[in-house]
N, C-alpha and C positions, 0 to 999 in steps of 0.2 A: 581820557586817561593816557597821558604818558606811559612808555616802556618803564619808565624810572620809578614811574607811582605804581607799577603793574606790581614790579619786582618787591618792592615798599610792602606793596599790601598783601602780597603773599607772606612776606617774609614776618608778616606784624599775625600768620598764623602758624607761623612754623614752618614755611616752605622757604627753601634759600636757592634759591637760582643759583648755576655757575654761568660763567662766561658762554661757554658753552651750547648751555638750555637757553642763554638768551638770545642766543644769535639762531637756534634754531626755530624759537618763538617768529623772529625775526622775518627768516627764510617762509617759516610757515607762511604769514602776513602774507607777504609779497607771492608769492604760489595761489593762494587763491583769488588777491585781486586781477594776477593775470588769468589765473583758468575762469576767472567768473565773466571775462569777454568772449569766452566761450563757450560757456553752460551757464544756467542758473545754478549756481552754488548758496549765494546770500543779496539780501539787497542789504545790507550793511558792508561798506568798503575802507569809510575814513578810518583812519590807523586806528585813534585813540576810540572809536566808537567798537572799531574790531578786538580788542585789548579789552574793552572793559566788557562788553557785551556777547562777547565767543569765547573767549580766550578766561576772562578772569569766572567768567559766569561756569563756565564746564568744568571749574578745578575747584567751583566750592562745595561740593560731596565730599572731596577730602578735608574740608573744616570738621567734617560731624563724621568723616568712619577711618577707618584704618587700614590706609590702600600699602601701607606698607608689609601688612601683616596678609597681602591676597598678591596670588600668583598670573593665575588666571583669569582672564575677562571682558565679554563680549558687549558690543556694544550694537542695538537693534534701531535701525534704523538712521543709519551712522551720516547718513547725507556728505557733509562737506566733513566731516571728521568731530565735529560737537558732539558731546565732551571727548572723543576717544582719545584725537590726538593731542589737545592739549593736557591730558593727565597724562600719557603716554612718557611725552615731556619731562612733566615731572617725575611721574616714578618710571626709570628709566626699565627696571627688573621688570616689568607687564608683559605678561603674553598675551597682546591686547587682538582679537577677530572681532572684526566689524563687519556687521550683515545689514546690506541694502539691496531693494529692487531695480537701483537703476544703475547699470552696466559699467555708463561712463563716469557716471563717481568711484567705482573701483576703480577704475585706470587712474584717476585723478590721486587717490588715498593711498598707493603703490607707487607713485611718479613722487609724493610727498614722502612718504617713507625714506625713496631710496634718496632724492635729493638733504632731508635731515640726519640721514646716516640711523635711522631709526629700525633698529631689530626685532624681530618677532612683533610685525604687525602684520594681521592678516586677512583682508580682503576679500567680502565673499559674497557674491552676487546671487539674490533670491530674495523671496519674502517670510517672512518670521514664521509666519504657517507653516510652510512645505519647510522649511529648514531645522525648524522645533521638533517634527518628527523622526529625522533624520539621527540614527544612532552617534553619527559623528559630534553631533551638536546637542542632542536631547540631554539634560539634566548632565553638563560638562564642565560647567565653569563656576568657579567661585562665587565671582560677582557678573553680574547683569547691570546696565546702566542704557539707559534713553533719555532722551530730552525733545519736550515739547513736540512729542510725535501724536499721540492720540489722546483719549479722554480715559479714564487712570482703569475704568473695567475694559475696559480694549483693549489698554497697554500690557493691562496685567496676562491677558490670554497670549497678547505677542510674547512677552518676556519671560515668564517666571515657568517656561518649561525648560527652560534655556538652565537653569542654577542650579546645582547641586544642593540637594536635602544637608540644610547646617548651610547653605552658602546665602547672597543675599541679593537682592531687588534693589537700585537706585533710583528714581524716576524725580528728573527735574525738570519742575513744573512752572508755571506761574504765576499768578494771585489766586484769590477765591478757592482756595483749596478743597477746601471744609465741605461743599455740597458734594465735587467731584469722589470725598472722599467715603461718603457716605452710601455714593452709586455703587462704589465699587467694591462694598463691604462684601457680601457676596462672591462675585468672581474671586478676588481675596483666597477666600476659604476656602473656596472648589476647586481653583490651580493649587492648592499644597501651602499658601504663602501666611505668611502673620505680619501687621506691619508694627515695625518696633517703635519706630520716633516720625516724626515731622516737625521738621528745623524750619523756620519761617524767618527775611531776613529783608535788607533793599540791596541791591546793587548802588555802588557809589555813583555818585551824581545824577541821583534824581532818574536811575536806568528801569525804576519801576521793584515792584516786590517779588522775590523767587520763593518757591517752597520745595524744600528735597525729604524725598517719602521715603525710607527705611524699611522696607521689610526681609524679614528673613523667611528663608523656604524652609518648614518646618515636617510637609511629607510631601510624597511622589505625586506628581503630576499624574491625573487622572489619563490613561491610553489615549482617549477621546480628543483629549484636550493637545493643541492649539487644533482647533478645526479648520477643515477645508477654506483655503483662502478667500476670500471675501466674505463668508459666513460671520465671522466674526462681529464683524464693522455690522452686517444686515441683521441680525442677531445677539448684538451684544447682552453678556450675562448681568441680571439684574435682578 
């Protein structure tokens, strides 16, 4: 995928690039195939593989919800910035915090920021556990969003203490939905959450099939809940 097809295919859902967001797009690219000679950030590096498969792939939640109508929004397990900073990009209004365990991907997601001229992104080093119970972060933000970090009842106990009751859960996923979704009917319920939709689709050129899970946070996360770190993963709710 070309820059040219990127902008194309956004634009063919209602997203319009400026000159701008595309040189920042741009900037972005180039920033991680240089930090990725120095961390594992991705094994994907070819431009158009990075553009269709990072880039085009994190901004299709905005096909199915309404990031213009949300202020606030954290993104768990933020690794190299997928989805945060290429929605970031687009809706440029985001109060976008992104929570990761590993140190030097904040320095990396803050050196991106400041190199895009990108505002109110914020950076926050720790695990969804110990940060979910933390008053500053607990039930604060509009939307919640992750990508291809756990299996959807794990995700759900990382994520959806994080969203405000009326706010919502994004999780994008990858093929085979359907079993995952059935595991995680349960946790679901327990963390506070309902899931509204499941939009199922392919990435262009043969990049394989995505699935984005919709739920909204309907009541208060149970005190308990996100448990003690690693608990989760050794324990998962079923």
């Amino acid at each position: 995928m070309t820059r040219e097809e990127f902008a194309k295919a956004l634009y063919a859902k209602g997203i319009e690039l400026s000159a701008q967001q595309m040189e920042q797009f741009d900037l972005y690219f180039r920033l991680v195939v240089e930090w990725n000679e120095k961390m594992n950030l991705t094994g994907i590096t070819e431009e158009g593989q990075v553009y269709n498969k990072h880039f085009y792939d994190s901004i299709t939640p905005a096909f199915y919800f309404p990031f213009d109508q949300v202020e606030s929004a954290v993104d768990i397990g933020g690794g190299a910035g997928f989805p945060s900073i290429p929605l970031k990009i687009c809706f440029p209004h985001l109060k976008m915090t992104i929570i990761d365990s590993l140190n030097k991907r904040m320095s990396f997601l803050q050196h991106v920021a400041n190199e895009c001229g990108l505002e109110h992104v914020y950076p926050v080093h720790g695990r969804a556990e110990d940060r979910g119970q933390e008053p500053a972060f607990r039930e604060a933000f509009q939307l919640v969003v992750a990508r291809a970090v756990a299996r959807l009842n794990l995700l759900s106990e990382f994520c959806l203490p994080f969203a405000q009751v009326g706010g919502h859960f994004i999780a994008l996923k990858g093929s085979e939905i359907t079993p995952e979704l059935n595991e995680a009917k349960k946790a679901i319920k327990t963390l506070g959450g309902k899931t509204r939709k499941v939009e199922s689709f392919h990435l262009m050129e043969d990049a394989g099939e995505r699935n984005i899970v919709i739920m909204e946070k309907v009541e208060h996360t149970p005190k308990n809940y996100p448990r003690k770190a690693g608990i989760p993963a050794k324990k998962p709710i079923i």
